[in-house]
N, C-alpha and C positions, 0 to 999 in steps of 0.2 A: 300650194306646192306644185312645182311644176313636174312633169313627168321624171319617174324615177329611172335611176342604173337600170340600165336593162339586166343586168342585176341595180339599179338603182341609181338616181342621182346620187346614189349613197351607197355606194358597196358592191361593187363589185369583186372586192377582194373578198367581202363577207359570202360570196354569195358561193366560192370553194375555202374558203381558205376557214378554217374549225372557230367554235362562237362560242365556247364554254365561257362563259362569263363569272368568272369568280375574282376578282382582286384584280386582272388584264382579261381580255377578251380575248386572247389566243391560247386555245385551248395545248395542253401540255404534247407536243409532238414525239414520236418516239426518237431517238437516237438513228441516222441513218448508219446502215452495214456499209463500210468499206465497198467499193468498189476497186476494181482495174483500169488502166486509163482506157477510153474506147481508142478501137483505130477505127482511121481515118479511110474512107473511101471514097475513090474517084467522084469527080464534079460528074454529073448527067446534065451532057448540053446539049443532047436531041430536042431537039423544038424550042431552042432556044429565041425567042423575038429579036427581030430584025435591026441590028443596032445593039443587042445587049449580048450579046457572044459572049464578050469579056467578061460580064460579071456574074455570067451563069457558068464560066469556065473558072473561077479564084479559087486559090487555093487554101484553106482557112488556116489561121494559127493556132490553135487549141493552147493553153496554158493554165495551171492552176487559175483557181478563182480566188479573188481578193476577199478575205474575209468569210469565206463560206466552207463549212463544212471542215472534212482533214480529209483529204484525198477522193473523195468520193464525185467531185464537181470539175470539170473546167469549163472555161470561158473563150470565148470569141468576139469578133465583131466581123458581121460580115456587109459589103459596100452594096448599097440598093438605088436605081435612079431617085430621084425626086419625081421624076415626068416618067409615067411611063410608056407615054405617047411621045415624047422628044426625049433623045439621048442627055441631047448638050446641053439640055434645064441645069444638069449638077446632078449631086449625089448627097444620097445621105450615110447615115451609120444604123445598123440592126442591132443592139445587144444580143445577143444568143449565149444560152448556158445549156450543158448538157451534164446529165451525169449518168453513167455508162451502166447497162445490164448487169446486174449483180452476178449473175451465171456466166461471163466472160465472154458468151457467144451472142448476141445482138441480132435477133432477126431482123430488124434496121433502125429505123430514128420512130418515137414517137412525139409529133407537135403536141404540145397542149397548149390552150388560152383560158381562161377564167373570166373574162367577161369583163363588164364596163360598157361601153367601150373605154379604155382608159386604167385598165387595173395592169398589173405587170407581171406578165407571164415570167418573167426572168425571177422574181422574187417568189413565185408559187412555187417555183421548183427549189429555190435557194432554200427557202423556209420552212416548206412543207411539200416536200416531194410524194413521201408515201399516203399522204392523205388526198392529194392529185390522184395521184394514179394507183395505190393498192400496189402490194407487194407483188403481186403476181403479175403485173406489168410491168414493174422495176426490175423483175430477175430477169424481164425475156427482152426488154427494148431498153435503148439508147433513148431515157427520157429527155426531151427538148422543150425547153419554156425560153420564149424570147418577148422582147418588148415590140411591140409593132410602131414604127412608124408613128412620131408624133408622144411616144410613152415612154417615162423614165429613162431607162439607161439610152437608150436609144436617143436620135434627134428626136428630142421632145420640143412641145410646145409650151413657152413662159409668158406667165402672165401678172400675177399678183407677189408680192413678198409677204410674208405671213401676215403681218401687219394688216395689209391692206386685204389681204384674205377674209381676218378677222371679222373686220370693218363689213367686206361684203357680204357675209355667209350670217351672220350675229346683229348686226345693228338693227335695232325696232325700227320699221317707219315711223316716219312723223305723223303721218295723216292716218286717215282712218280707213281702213280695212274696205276694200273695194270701190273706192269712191277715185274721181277722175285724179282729183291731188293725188293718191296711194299710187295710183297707176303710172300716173307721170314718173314721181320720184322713183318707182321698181324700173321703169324705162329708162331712166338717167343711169342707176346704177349699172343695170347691162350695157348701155353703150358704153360707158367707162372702162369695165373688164372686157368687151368685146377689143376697144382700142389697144390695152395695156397687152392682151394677144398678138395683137398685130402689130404692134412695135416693138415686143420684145422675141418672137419667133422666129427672127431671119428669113422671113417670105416662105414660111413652109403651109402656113394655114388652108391656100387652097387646096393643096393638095394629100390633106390627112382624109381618109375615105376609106369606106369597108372596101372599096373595088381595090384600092390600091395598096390598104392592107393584104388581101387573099393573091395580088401577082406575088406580092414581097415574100408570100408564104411558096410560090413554087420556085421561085429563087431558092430561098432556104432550101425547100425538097430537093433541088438539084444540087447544090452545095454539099449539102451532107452526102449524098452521091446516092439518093434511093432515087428509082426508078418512078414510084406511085406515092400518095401521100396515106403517110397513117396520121390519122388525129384524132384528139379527146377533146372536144371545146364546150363548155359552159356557159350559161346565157346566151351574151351580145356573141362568144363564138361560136354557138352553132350561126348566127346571123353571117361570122366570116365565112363557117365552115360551109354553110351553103351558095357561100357568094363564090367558094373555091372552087364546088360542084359545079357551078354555075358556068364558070369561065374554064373549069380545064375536066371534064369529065370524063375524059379518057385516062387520065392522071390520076383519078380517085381510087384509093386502095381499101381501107380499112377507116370509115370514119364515122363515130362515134357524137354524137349530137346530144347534147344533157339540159334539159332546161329551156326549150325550145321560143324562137321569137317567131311570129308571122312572118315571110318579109312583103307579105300582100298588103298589112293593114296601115295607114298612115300614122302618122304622127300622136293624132290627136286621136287613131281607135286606139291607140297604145295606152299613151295616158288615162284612157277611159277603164279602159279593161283593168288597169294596175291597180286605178283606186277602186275596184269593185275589189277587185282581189285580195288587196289589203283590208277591206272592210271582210272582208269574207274570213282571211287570217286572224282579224282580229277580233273577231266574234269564237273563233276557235280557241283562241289565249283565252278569253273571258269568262267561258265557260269551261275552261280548266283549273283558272285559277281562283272560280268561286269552289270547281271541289275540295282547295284546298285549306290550308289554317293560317294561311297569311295572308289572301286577300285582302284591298284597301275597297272593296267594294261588296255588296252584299245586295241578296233577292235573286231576281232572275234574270239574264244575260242579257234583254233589255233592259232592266232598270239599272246594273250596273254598265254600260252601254250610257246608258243614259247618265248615268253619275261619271262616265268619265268626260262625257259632251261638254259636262259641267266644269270639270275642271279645266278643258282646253278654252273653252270662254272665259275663266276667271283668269288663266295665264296669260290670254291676249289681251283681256283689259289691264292688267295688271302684272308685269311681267317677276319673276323672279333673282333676285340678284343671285349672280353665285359668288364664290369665294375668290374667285381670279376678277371681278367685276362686269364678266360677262351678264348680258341681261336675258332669262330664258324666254320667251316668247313661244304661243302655242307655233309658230311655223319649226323652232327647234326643238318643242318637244312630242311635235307629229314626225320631224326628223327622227326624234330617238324608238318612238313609236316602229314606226316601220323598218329602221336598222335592226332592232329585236327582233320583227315578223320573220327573218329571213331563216330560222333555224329552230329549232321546239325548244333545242339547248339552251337558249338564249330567255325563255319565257319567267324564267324564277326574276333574271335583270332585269329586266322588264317590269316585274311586279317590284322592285325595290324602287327601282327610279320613279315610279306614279306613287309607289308610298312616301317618298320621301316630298315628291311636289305636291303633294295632298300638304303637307307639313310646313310649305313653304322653301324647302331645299332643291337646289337646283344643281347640285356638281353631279348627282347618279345622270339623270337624263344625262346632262354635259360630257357625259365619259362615251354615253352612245351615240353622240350625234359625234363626239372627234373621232371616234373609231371610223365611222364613216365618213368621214371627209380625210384621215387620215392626219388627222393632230394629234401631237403630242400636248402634254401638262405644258411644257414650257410656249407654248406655242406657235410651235414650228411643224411645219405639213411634210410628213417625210417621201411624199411622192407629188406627182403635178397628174392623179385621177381625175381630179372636179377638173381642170383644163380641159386634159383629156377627151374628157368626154364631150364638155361641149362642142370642142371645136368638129369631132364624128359627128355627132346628131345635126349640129348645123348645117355640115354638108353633104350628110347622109339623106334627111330626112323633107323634101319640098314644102313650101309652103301655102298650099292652096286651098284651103280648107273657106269656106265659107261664113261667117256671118251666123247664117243657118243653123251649120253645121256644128258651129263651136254652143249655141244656144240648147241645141238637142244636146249636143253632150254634156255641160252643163245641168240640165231637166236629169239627165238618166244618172250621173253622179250623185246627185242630192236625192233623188230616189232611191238608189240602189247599194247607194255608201254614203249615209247622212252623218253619222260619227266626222268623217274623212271629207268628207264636202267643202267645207268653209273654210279650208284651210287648204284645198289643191288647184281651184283656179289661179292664176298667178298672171304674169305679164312672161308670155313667149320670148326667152332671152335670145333665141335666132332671130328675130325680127331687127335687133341693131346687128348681127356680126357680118364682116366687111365685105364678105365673100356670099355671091351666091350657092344656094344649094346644086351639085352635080348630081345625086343621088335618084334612084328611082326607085319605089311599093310599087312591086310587081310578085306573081307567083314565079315557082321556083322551079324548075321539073329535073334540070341536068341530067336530060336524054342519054342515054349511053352510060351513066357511072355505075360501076357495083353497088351492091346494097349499101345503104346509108341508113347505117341502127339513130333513131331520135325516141329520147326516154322523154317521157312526162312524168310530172307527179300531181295527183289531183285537186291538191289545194295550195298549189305552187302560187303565192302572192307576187310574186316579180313578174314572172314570167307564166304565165295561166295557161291552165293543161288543156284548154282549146288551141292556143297555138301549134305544143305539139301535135295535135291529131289532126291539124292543117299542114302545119311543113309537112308532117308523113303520108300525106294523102297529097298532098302536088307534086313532091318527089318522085319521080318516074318509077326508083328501085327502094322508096322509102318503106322503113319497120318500123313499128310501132311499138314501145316496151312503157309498161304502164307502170307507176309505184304508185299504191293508195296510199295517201299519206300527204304531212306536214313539211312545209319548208322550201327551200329553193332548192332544186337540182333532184336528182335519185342516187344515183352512181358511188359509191362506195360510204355512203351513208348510213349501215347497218341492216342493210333490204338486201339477202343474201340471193334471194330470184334475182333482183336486178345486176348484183354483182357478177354473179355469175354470167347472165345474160351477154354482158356489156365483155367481160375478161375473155371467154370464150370465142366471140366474134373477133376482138383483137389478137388473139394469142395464135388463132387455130381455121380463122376466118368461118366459124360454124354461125351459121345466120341466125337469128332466135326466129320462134312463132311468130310471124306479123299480127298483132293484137294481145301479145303476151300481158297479161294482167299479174303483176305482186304485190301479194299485201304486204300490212306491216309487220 
């Protein structure tokens, strides 16, 4: 399996958006309160870049949202270069959605992102506003979820038709399981969807990039007419939010980092660290769910550990049919595997779908590998995430990894996450896509910004709570907010320290302790 969303090859959306998995995987959201419509305030076009005057002075159009919500939502789109290095490249389109302060008074806009790269901030807010951002962030700001650059509503990146989705994400190799024939045919597939990218995208692919997602974010801040940026990002967006740090750090107001990514560690420490982490999470599940009375596994968390080894060999050799004709293979039901790691909530599914493929059934797993990839029953992708994402990682991320280096990591996988081993080496699908990497793993310091709160949680499988206690510690004015505990992210997760922590620094700009520790 190749490296996951930073919340996942698989989930980004899972990694904020609720995981109660009972009959649908989105857990029941409350009823949003009416809101008033926001007004609107002036564009901020001091330090406008040289050539872009105009589109950090536009005026936006605010309108009811299509489909969302009864009064509480409107919608925008606002105009972003393609180049932000050359004017006359073209332009593209930003989705933005806002939905206004419940107290009628707006201390100003707050961004959120959710992660991916490739998940759609325009939908976190549409779908689940208050589980974003907590009530007590809804009454005081002008919540703002938009699609970056390359994502859903936005000039998106197209690649596959469901079909052929299908095809790529589901079809068993022919060959056998890491051998040169396996390799080839995994290399054929990616240059195919790398092409089907670049012929159907309108030439935007070189230019989808965390750098040129976080300008497109101070547009927005100017646009809406704040002065500084406030933001909540998750995952892959604290990686934006730091890349915003980064490039405008006089600009930084209130921002909030949940879920932390290195941006010093390459590629391949990425993938490394994910599947320790995952193996880490999922010795956690293992040992919860031998305390309980429906375990499909029994003894001690090695030997059930070890009984489910078992059955990821018996699904590779031997795949599972499911009911729609898909064939389950251990590669999608390490998929369904890890989409459950992302949340505790999730662990009972988790134990139904290895009960069921102990049994020979295969549609539980199949529910959790399309939630992450964002399929429906009938088989249609209701976003272009999997795009998404690759097209960032590939030009986010260089490729110069060594020989060496891939063999070390490789050793320390199979060491240190044997469960998870045999099934995460894969064929580097940036290796075919058309475009070189732009991107640069560097520390992160952005000299000069106010405090920048980054939460960890300490057995965060996506994103591993050594990264945050790096970005917090490169971060020139970085804090450090600790959650003990399961799952991806901290922040309005039922950890009332952290809630608090995180609401207070937005609401009141009150710093927390640097080193603050919350249990669960």
């Amino acid at each position: 399996m190749n490296a996951l969303r930073r919340t996942l090859t698989a989930v980004a959306a899972l990694a904020v958006t609720a995981t109660m998995l009972s009959g649908c995987l989105y857990a029941a959201i409350p009823p949003e309160s009416a809101a008033s419509p926001a007004a609107s305030r002036e564009p901020d076009v001091d330090g406008a870049p040289a050539g872009f005057e105009d589109l950090y002075g536009q005026q936006l159009d605010w309108s009811p949202c299509s489909g969302v919500g009864s009064g509480s939502f409107d919608c925008t789109t606002v105009t972003a270069p393609l180049d932000w290095n050359d004017p006359s490249v073209g332009t593209i389109d930003l989705a933005v959605i806002r939905r206004a302060a419940t107290n009628g008074d707006a201390i100003g806009s707050l961004l959120t992102n959710p992660g991916g790269p490739g998940a759609s901030g325009y939908d976190l807010i549409a779908k689940s506003a208050s589980y974003a951002v907590g009530s007590a962030l809804s009454d005081a700001y002008d919540v703002i979820g938009f699609d970056p650059r390359g994502v859903g509503r936005s000039t998106a990146v197209r690649c596959f038709d469901g079909a052929q989705m299908d095809s790529y994400l589901f079809d068993i190799p022919r060959s056998m399981r890491g051998t040169d024939a396996w390799r080839t045919e995994l290399t054929g597939r990616n240059k195919a969807f790398a092409a089907a990218c670049d012929a159907n995208s309108g030439g935007i692919l070189p230019y989808i990039t965390t750098d040129n997602a976080a300008r497109d974010m101070d547009l927005l801040r100017a646009v809406l007419g704040d002065a500084k940026l406030n933001y909540l990002g998750y995952s892959y967006g604290t990686f934006l939010g730091a890349t915003y740090a980064k490039l405008f750090p006089e600009r930084v107001g209130r921002l909030v980092l949940d879920g932390a990514i290195d941006p010093s560690v390459s590629g391949l420490d990425v993938g490394t660290t994910q599947a320790i982490g995952f193996e880490s999470a999922l010795r956690a599940y293992m040992a919860d769910c031998l305390a309980g009375s429906s375990c499909p596994f029994s003894g001690t968390t090695d030997q059930a550990m070890a009984g489910l080894a078992t059955l990821l060999a018996n699904v590779d050799a031997r795949p599972l049919k499911a009911s729609d004709g898909r064939l389950l293979g251990a590669d999608s039901l390490m998929t369904a595997i890890v989409a459950a790691l992302y949340s505790q909530d999730s662990w009972s599914f988790l134990t139904s779908a290895l009960s069921d493929a102990l049994s020979g059934k295969a549609d539980t797993a199949f529910r959790l590998t399309d939630f992450y990839y964002a399929r429906d029953g009938a088989g249609m992708y209701s976003d272009n995430s999997t795009e998404a994402f690759r097209a960032y990682n590939c030009m986010d991320y260089p490729v110069d990894t060594s020989q060496a280096d891939k063999d070390a990591a490789t050793a320390l996988i199979a060491q240190k996450a044997p469960t998870i081993a045999p099934y995460w080496d894969g064929v580097d699908p940036c290796e075919t896509w058309p475009y070189p990497p732009t991107g640069v793993r560097e520390r992160i310091t952005a000299d000069g910004a106010a405090p920048i709160v980054v939460v960890g949680t300490t057995n965060d499988p996506a994103t591993p709570y050594a990264w945050s206690v790096s970005l917090a510690q490169q971060l020139s004015s970085g804090v450090l907010v600790t959650r003990e505990g399961e799952g991806h992210t901290g922040y309005n997760k039922g950890n009332s320290c952290v809630d608090a922590a995180v609401e207070d620094y937005l609401l009141d700009g009150t710093v927390p302790q640097n080193g603050l520790t919350c249990s669960e």
